[in-house]
KOLTORMAR-797144 format. One record per residue: residue number from 1; chain; x, y, z of N, C-alpha, C in turn. Coordinates in steps of 0.1 Angstrom, whole numbers, plus 5000, padded with zeros to 4 digits. Example, Ala and Ser with C-alpha at 12.3 -4.5 7.8 and 13.67 -1.06 7.14 Angstrom:
BEGIN
{pt 1, "A", {5132, 4943, 5078}, {5123, 4955, 5078}, {5132, 4967, 5078}}
{pt 2, "A", {5128, 4978, 5071}, {5137, 4989, 5071}, {5129, 5000, 5079}}
***
This chain:
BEGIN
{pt 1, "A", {8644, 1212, 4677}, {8647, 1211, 4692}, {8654, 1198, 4695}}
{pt 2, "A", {8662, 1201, 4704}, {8672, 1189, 4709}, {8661, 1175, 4715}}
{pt 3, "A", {8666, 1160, 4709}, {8658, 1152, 4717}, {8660, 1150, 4732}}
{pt 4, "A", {8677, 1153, 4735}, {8685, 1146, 4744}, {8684, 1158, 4755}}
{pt 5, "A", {8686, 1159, 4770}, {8689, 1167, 4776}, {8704, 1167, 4778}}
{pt 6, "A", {8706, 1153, 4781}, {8722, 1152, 4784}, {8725, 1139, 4779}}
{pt 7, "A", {8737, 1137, 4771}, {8740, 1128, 4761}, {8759, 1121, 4768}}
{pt 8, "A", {8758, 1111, 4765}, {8775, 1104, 4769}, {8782, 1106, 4755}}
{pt 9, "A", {8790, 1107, 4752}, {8793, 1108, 4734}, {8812, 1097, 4737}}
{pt 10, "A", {8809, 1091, 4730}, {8821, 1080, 4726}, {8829, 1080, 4717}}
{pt 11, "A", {8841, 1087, 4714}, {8849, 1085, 4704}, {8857, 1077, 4708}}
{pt 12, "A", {8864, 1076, 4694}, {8879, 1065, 4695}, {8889, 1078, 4690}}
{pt 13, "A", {8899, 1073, 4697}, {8910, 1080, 4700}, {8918, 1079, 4684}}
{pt 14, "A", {8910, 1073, 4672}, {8916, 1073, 4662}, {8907, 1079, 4654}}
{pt 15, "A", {8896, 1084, 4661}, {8890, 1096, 4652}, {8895, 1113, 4652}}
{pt 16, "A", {8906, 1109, 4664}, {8910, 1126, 4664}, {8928, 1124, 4654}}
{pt 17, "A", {8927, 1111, 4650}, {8939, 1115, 4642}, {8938, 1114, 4627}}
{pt 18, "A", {8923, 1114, 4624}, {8921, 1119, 4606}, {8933, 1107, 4598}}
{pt 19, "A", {8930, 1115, 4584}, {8938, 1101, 4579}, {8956, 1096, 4585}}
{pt 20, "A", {8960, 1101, 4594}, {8970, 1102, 4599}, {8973, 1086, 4600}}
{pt 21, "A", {8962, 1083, 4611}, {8960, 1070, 4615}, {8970, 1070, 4632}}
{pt 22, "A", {8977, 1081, 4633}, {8986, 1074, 4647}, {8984, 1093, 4650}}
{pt 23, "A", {8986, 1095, 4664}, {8990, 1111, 4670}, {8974, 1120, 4665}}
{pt 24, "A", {8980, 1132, 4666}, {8967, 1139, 4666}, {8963, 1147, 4649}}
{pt 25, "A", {8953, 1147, 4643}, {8952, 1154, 4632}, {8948, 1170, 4636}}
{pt 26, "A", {8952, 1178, 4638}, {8947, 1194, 4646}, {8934, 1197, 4640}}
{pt 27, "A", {8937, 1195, 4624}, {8925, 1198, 4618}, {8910, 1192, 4621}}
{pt 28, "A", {8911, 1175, 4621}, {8902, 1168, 4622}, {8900, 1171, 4640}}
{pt 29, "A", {8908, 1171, 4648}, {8905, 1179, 4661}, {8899, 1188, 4662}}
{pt 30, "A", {8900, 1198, 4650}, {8889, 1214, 4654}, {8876, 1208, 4643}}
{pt 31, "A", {8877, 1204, 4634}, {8861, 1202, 4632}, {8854, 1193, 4642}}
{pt 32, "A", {8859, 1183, 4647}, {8851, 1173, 4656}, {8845, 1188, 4669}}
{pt 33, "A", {8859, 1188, 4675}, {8853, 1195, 4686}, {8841, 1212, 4680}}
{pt 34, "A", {8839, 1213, 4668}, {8831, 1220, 4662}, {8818, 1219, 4658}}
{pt 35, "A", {8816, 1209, 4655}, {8803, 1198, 4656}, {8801, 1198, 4675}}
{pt 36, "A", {8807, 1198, 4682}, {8802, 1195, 4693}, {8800, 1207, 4699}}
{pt 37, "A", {8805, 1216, 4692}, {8801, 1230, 4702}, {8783, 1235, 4697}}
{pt 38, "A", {8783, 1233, 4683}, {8771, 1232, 4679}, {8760, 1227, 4684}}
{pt 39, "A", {8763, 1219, 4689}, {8753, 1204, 4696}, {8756, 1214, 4711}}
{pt 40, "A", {8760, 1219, 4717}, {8765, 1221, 4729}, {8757, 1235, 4728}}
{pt 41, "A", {8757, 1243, 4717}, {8750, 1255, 4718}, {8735, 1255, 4716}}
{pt 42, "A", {8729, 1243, 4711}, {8718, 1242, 4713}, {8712, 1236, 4730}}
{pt 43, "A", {8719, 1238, 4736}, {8720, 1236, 4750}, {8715, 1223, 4755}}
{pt 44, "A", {8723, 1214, 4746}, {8726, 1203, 4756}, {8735, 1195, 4763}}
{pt 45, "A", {8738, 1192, 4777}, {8745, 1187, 4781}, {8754, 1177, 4775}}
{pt 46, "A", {8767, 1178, 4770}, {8773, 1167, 4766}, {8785, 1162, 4770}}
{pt 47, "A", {8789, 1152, 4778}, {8798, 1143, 4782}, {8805, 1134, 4771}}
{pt 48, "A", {8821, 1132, 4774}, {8827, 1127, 4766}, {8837, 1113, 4771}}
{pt 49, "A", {8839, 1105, 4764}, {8848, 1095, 4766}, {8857, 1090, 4754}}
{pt 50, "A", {8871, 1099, 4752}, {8877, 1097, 4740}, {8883, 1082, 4741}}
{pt 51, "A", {8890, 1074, 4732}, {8895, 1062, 4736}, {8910, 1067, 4730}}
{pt 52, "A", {8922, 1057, 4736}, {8934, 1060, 4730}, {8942, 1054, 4720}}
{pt 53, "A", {8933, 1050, 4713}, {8942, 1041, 4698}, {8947, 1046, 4693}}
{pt 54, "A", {8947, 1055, 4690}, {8958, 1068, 4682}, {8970, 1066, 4688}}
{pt 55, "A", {8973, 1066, 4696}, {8983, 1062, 4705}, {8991, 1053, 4707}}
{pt 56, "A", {8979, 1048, 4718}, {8986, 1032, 4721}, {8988, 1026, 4712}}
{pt 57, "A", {8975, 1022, 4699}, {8978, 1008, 4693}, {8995, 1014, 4681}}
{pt 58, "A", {8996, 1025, 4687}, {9013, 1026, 4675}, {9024, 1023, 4679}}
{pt 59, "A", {9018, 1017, 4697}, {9034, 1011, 4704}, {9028, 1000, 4713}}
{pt 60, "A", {9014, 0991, 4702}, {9009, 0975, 4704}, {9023, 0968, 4698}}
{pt 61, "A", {9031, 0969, 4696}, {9044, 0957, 4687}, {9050, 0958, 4698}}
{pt 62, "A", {9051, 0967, 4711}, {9063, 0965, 4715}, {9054, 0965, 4730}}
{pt 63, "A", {9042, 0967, 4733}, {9037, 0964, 4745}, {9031, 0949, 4746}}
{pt 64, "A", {9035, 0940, 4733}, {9031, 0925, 4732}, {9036, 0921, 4749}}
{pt 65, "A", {9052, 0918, 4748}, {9056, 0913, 4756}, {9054, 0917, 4769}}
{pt 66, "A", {9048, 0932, 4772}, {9043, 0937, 4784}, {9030, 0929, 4794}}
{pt 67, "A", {9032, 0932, 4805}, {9026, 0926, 4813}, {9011, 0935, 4807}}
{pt 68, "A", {9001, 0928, 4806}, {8982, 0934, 4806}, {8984, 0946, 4814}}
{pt 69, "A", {8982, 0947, 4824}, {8981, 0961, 4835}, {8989, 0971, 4830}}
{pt 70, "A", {9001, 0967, 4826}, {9009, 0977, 4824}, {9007, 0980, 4810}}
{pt 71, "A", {9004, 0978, 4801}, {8997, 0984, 4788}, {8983, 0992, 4789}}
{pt 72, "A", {8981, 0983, 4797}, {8963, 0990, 4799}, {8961, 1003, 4804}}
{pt 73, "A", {8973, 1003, 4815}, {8980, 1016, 4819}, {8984, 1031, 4816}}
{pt 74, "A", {8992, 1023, 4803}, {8995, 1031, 4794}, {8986, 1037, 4784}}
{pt 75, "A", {8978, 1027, 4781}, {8965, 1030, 4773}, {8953, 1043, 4782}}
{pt 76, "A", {8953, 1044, 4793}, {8947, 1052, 4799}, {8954, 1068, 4801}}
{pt 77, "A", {8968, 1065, 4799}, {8974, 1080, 4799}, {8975, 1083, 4782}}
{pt 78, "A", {8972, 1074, 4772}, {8969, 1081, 4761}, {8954, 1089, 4761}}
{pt 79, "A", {8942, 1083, 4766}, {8930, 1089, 4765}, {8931, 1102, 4774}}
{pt 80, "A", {8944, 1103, 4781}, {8941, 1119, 4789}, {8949, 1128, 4781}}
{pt 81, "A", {8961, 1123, 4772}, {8962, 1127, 4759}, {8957, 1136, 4754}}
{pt 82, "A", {8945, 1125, 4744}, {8934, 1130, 4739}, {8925, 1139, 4741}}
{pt 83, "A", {8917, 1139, 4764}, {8910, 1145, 4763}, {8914, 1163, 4765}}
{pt 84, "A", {8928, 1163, 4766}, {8936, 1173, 4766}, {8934, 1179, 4755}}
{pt 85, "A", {8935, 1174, 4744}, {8935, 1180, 4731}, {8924, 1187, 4728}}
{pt 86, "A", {8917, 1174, 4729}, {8904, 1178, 4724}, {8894, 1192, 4736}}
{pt 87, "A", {8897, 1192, 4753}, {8891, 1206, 4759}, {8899, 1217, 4754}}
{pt 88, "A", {8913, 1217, 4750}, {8915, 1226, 4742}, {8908, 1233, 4727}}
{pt 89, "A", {8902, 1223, 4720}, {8897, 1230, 4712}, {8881, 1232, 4711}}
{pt 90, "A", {8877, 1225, 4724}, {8863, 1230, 4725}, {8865, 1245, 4728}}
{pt 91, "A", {8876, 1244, 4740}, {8874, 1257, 4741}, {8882, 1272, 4737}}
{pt 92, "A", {8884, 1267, 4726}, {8889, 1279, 4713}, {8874, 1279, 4703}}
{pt 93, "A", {8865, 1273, 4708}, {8853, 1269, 4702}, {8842, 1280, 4713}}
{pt 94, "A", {8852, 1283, 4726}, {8843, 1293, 4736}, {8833, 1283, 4743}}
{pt 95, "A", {8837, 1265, 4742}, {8831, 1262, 4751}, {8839, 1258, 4766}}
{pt 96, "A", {8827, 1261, 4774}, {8838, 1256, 4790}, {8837, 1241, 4792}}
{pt 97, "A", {8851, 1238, 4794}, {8852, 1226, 4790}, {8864, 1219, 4810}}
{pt 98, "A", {8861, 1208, 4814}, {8863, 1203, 4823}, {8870, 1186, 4819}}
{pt 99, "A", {8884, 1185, 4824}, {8883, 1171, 4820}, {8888, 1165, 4835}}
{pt 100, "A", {8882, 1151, 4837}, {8881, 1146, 4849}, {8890, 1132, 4847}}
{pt 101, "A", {8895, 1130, 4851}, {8905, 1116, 4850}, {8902, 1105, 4866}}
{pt 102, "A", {8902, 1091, 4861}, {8901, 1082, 4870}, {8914, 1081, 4875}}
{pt 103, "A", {8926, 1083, 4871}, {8933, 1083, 4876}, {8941, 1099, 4879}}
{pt 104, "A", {8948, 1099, 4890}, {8948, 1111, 4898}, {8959, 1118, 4891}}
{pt 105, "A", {8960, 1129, 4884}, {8972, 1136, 4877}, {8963, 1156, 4886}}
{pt 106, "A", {8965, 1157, 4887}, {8962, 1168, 4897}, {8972, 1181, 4889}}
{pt 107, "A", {8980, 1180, 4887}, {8984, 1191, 4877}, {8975, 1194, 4861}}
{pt 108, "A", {8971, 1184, 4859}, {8968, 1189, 4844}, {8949, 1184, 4845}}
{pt 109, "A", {8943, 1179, 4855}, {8931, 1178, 4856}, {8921, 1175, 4866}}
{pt 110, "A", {8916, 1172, 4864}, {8905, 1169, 4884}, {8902, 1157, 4881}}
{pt 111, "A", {8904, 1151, 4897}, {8899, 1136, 4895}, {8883, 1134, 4891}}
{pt 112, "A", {8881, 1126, 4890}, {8870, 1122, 4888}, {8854, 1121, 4897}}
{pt 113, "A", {8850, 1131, 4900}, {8840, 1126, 4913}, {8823, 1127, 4907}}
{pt 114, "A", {8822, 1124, 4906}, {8803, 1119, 4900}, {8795, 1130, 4905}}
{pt 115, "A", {8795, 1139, 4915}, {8788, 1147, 4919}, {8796, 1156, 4912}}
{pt 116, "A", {8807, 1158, 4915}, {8816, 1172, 4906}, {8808, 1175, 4893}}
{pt 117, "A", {8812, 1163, 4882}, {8806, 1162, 4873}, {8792, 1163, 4871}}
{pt 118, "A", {8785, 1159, 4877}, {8771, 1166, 4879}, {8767, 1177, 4874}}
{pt 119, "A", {8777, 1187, 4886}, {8775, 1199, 4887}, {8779, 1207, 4879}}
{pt 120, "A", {8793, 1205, 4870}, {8798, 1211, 4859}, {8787, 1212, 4847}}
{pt 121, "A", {8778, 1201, 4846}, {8767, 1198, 4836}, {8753, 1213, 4842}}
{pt 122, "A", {8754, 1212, 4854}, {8745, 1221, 4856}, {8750, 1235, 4856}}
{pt 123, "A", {8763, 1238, 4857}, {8768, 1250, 4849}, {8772, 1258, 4838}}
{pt 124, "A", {8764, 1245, 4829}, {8768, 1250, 4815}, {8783, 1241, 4809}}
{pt 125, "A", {8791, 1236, 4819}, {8802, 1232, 4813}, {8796, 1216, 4804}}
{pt 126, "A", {8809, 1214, 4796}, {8812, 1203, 4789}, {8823, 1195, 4798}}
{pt 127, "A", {8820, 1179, 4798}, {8831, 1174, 4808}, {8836, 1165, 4795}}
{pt 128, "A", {8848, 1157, 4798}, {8858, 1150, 4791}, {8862, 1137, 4801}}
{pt 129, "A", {8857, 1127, 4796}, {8857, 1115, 4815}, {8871, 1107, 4810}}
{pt 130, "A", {8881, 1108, 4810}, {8898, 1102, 4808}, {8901, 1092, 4819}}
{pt 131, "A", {8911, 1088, 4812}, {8915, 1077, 4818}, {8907, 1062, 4824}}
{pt 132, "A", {8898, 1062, 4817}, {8890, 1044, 4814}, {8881, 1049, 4832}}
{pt 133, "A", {8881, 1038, 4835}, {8875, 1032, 4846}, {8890, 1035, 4855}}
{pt 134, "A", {8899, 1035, 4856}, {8915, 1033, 4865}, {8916, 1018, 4865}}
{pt 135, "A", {8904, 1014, 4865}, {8909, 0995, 4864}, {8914, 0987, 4853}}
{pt 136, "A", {8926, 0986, 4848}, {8929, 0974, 4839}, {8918, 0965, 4833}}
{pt 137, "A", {8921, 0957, 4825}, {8909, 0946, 4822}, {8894, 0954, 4810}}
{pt 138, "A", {8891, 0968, 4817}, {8882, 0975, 4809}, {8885, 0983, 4803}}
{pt 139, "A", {8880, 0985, 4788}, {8881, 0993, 4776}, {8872, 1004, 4782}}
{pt 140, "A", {8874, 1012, 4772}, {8872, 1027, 4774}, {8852, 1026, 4766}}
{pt 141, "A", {8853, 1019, 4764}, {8839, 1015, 4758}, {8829, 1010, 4769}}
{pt 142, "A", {8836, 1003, 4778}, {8830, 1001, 4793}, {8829, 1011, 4804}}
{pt 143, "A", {8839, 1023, 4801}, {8840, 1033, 4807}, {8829, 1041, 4802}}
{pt 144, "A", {8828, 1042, 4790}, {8817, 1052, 4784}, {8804, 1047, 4791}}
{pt 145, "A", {8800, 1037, 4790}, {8787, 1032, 4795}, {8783, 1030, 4812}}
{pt 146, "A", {8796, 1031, 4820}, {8801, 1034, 4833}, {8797, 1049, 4837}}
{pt 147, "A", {8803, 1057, 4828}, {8801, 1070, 4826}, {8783, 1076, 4826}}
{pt 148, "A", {8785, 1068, 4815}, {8768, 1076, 4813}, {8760, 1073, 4823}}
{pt 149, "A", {8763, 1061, 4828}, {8747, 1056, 4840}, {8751, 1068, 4850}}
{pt 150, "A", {8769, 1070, 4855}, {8764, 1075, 4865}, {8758, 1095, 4864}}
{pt 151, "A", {8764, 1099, 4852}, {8755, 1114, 4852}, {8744, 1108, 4844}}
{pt 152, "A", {8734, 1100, 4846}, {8722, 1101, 4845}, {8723, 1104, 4829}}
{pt 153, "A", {8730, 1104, 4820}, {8727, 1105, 4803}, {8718, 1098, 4798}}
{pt 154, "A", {8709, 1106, 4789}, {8698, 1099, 4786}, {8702, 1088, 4773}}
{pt 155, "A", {8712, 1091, 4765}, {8720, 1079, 4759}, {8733, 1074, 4757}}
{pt 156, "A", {8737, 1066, 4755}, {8754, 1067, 4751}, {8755, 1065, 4734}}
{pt 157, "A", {8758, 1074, 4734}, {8762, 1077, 4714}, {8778, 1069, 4713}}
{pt 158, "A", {8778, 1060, 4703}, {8790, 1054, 4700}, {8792, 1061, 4686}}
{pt 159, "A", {8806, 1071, 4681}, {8804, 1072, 4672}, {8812, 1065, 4662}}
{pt 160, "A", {8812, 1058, 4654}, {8823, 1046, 4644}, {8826, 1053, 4631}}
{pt 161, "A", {8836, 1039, 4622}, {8834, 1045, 4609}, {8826, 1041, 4596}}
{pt 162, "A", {8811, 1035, 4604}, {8805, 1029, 4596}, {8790, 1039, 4597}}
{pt 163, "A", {8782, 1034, 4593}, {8765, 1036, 4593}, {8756, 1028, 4603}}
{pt 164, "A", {8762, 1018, 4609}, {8758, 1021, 4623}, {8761, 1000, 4623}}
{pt 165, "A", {8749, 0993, 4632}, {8752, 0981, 4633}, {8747, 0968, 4624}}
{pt 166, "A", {8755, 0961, 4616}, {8754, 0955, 4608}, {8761, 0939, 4615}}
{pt 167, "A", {8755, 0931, 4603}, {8751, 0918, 4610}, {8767, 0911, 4609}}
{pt 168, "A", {8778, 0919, 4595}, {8792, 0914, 4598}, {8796, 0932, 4592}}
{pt 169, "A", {8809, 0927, 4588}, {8821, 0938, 4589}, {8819, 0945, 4573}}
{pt 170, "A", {8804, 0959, 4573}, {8805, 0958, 4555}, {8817, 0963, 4547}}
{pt 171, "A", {8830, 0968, 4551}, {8839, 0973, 4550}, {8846, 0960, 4538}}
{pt 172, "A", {8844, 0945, 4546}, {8846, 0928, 4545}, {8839, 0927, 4535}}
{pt 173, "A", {8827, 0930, 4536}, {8814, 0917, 4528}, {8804, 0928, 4529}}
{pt 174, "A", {8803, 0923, 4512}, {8794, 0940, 4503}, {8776, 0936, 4505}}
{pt 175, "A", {8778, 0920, 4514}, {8763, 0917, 4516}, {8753, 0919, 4530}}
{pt 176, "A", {8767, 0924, 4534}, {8761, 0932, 4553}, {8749, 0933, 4554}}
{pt 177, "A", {8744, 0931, 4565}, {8729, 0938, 4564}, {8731, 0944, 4577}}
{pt 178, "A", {8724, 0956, 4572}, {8719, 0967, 4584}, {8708, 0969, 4592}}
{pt 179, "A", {8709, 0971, 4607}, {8698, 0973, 4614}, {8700, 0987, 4620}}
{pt 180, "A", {8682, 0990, 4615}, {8682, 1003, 4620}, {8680, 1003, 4638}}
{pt 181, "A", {8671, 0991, 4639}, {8669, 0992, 4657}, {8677, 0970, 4659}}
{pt 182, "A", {8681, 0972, 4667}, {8685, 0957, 4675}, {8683, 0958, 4690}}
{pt 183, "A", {8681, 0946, 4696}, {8683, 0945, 4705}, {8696, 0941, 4716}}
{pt 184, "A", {8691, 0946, 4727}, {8707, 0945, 4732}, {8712, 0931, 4730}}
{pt 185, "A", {8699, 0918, 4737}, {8701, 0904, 4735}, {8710, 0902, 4722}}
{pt 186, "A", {8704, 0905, 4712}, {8708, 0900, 4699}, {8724, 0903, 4697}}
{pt 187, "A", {8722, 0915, 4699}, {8739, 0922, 4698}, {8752, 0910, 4706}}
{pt 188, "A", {8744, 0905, 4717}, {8755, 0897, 4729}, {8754, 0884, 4721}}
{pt 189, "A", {8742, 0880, 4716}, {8739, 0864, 4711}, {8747, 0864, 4702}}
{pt 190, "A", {8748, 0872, 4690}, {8754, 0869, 4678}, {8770, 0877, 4676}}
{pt 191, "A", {8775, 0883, 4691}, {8790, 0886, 4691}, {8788, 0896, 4678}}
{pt 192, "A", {8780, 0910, 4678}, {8784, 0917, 4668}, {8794, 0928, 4675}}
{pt 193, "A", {8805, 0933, 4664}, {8813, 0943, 4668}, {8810, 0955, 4671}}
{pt 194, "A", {8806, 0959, 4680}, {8802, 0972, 4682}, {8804, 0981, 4691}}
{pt 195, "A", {8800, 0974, 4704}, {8807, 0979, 4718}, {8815, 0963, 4721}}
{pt 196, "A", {8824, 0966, 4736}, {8823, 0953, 4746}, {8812, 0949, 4750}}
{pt 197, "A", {8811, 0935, 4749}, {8798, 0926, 4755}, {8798, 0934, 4767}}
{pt 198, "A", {8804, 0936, 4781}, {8806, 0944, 4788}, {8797, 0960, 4791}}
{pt 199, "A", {8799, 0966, 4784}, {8791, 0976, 4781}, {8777, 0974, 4771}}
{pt 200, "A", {8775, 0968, 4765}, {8765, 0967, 4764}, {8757, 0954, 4776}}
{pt 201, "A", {8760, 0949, 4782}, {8752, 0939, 4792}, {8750, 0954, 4799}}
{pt 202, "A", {8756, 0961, 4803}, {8758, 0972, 4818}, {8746, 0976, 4808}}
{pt 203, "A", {8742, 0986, 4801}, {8734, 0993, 4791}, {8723, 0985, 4790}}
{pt 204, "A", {8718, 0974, 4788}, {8709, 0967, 4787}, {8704, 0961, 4803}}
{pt 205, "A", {8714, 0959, 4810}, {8706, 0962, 4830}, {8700, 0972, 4837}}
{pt 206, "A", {8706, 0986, 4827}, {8701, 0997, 4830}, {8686, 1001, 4822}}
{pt 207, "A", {8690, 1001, 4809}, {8678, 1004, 4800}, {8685, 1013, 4797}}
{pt 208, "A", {8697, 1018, 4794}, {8704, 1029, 4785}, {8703, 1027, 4772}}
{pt 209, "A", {8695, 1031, 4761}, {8696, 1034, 4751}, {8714, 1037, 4745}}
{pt 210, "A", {8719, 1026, 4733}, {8729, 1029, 4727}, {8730, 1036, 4708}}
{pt 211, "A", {8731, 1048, 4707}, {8727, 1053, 4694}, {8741, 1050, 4688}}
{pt 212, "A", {8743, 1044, 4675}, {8756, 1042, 4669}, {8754, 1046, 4653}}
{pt 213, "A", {8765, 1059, 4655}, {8763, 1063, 4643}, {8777, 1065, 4636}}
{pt 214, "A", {8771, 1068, 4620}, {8785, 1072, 4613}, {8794, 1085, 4617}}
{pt 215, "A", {8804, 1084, 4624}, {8813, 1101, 4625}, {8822, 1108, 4612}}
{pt 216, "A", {8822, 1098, 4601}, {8826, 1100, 4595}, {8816, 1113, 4585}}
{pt 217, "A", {8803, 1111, 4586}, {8794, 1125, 4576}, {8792, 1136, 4583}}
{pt 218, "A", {8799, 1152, 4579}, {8801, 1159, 4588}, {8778, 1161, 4591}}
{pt 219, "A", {8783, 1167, 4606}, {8770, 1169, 4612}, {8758, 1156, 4614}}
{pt 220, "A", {8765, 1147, 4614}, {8761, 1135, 4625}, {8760, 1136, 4638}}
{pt 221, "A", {8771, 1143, 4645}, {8769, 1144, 4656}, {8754, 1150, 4659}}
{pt 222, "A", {8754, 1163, 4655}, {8740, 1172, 4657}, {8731, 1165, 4651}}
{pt 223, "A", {8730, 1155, 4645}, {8716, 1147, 4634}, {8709, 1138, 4648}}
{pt 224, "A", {8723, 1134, 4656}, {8720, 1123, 4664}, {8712, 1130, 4674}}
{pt 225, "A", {8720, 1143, 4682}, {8715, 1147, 4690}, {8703, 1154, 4691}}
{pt 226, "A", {8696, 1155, 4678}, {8687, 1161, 4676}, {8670, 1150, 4674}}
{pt 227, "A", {8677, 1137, 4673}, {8666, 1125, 4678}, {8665, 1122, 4663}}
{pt 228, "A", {8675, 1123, 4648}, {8668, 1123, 4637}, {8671, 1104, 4636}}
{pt 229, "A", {8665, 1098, 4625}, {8667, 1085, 4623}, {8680, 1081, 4618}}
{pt 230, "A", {8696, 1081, 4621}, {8706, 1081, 4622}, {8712, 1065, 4624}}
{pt 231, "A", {8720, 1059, 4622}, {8726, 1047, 4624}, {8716, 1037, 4629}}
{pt 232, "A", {8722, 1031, 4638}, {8716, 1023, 4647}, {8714, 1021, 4662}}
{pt 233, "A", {8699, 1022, 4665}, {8697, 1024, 4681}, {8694, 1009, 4688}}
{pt 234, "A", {8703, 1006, 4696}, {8700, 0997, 4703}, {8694, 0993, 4719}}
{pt 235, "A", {8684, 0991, 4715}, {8678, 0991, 4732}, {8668, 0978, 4732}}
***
């Protein structure tokens, strides 16, 4: 039995491009969104926040010299990108799928209204929350946690390419040490990479539980959603 009724889920926009590293991997797109239909068929509500590094960071050399806003900008029309891609293959997956953008594109999606989305959750649908916050300044990591407080998710799942949060970079240094539970304090004290201090201060004002797991082992997603002992939970 599912632990979660309704869950925020957080990818990076460089998990939908597989070893590619830049654009979209189709493949690694239908298994992700396949794992989520799973998790979604066991009937629980799941909300999404893809990020756009896939994207963006493949035209960071030439957005140096750009003004902030105007990259950040751009960075927000890659995550509707993404969440394009990705409601397409939930729903070749037969799931109904809704994507809502902070910023207003009205041909290809619905803006974003907190009750809307609500309501799509109480119909069965799957939503996709694009384009950040609309504000400059905030990562899509701040948006996720923005996201979750306001449909009420009972957690925000970060999914990475590690086993969850560790005290440095084990990818770096083969002497990492892993925590299975941390606290939010600790996380902010000791500047570990995980989310923005930002999102996690918001998450820790709230009492939102942050679960951070590996996406790389297939059926993580459903391990998580199902309350099993998975990466690392920070509350």
């Amino acid at each position: 039995m599912a632990k979660y009724k309704r869950i925020l889920l957080k990818l990076s926009g460089e998990a939908l491009a597989g070893n590619n590293h830049f654009g979209l991997d189709p493949e690694r797109v239908h298994a992700l969104a396949a794992e989520v239909a799973a998790v979604v068929a066991q009937g629980l509500q799941v909300g999404l926040v893809i990020g756009g590094g896939n994207f963006f960071r493949g035209v960071a050399a030439a957005a140096r010299n750009m003004d902030r806003v105007t990259g950040d900008h751009m960075g927000m029309l890659a995550t509707v990108i993404n969440a394009l891609a990705f409601q397409d293959a939930l729903e070749k997956q037969n799931v109904p799928t809704r994507v809502m953008t902070a910023i207003q594109i009205h041909q290809v999606a619905e803006p974003y209204i907190r009750r809307r989305a609500i309501r799509h959750f109480e119909k069965g649908r799957t939503v996709i929350f694009a384009a950040g916050t609309s504000n400059p300044y905030f990562s899509t990591d701040t948006a996720a946690a923005l996201r979750a407080l306001e449909i009420h998710a009972e957690v925000l799942a970060k999914a990475t390419g590690v086993d969850g949060v560790y005290d440095k970079d084990p990818r770096k240094h083969a002497d990492a040490v892993f925590y299975q539970t941390i606290g939010y304090t600790e996380v902010l004290s000791r500047s570990l990479a995980v989310m923005d201090a930002s999102a996690v201060a918001m998450c820790r004002d709230n009492s939102l539980p942050i679960q951070v797991f590996n996406l790389k082992t297939d059926g993580n997603i459903m391990r998580m959603a199902m309350g099993e002992a998975i990466g690392t939970k920070i509350c």
